[in-house]
N, C-alpha and C positions, 0 to 999 in steps of 0.2 A: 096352227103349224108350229112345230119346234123350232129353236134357235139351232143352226146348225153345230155350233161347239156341245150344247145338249146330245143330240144325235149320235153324234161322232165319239164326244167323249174327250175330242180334243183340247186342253187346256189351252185359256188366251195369253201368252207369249208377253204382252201387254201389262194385264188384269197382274199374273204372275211376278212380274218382277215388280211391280206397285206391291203388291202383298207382300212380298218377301224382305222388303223396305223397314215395315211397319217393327217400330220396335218394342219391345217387353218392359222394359226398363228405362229411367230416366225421360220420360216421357214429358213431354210441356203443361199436360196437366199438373203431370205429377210433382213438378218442379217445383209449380205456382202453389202446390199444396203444402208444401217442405217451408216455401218463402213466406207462409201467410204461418205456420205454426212453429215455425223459427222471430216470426215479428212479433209473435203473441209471448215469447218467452218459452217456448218449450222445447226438450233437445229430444233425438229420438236418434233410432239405430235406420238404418235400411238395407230391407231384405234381406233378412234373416234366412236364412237358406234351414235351419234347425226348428223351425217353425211352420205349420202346414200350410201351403201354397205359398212359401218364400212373401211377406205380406211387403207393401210398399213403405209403411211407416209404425215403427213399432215405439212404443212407449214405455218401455221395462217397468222402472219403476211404479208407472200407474198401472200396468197388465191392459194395457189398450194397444189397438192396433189401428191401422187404419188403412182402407185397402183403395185405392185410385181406381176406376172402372172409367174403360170407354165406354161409349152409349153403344157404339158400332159394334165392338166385340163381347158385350158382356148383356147385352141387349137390352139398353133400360127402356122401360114398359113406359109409350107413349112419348117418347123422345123422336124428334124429327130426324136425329143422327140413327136412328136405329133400324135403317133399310135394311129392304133383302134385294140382294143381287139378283138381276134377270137372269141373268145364264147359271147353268149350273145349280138350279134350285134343290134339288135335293142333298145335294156333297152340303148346302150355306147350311141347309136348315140340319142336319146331322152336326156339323160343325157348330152352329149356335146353341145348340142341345147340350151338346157335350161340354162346353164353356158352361153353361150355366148351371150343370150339373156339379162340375168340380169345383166351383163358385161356391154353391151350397156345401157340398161336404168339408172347401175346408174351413167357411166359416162356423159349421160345426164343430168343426174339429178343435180349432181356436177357442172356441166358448168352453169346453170340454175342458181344454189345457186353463182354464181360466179367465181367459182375456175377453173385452169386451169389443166390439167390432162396430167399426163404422166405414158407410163405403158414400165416397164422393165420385160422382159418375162425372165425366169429361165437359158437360155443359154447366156442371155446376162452377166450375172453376171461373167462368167469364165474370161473373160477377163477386169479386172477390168481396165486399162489404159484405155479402150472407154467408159465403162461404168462412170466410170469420167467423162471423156469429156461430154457424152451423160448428165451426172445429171450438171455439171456446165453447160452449157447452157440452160439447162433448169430452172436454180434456181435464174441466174442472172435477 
């Protein structure tokens, strides 16, 4: 049997204003990812709005970029954050589709322009020792 908001078509009133909470920018990931490649020594621009998909951290002088990925909205493959919502399963699944498509093209697009791209997904940030590592090797 279907959930009745399925049915209906009714959005949850709820579910809704949680969602529309959720922000773009400035994120606590993202923060932790600025704090850890600021302690390593390295200065960077943020969101470049002239750059495809406005990226999270840009690195001019090196042509690196570096893009913050929630596991929730960018879907990382095999992450426990990376559920699909009971209700409303087909709007999530169009919705996570379409994220991960513009995901792709603008990290294409970026490579194109030259730069090279690294994306740290939202779980990767708890453990800030790898994720070190992970951005020093990538920034050298």
């Amino acid at each position: 049997m279907m959930d009745a908001p399925q049915m209906s078509g009714v959005v949850d009133p709820i579910r809704s204003r949680i969602m529309s909470s959720v922000r773009g920018k400035n994120t606590n990931p993202e923060i932790e990812v600025r704090r850890v490649c600021h302690g390593l020594g390295y200065r960077f621009r943020l969101h470049r709005k002239d750059l495809p998909g406005t990226p999270d951290l840009v690195f001019p002088r090196l042509r690196k970029v570096v893009l913050v990925h929630g596991c929730f909205w960018h879907r990382h493959e095999g992450c426990p954050k990376a559920t699909m919502p009971k209700t409303r399963r087909r709007f999530w699944e169009e919705k996570f589709l379409t994220n991960v498509e513009r995901d792709s093209k603008n990290i294409n697009s970026l490579q194109v322009l030259g730069y090279q791209v690294e994306i740290v997904w939202e779980c990767e940030t708890k453990e800030l020792d790898k994720l070190s590592t992970k951005l020093l090797i990538f920034l050298q």
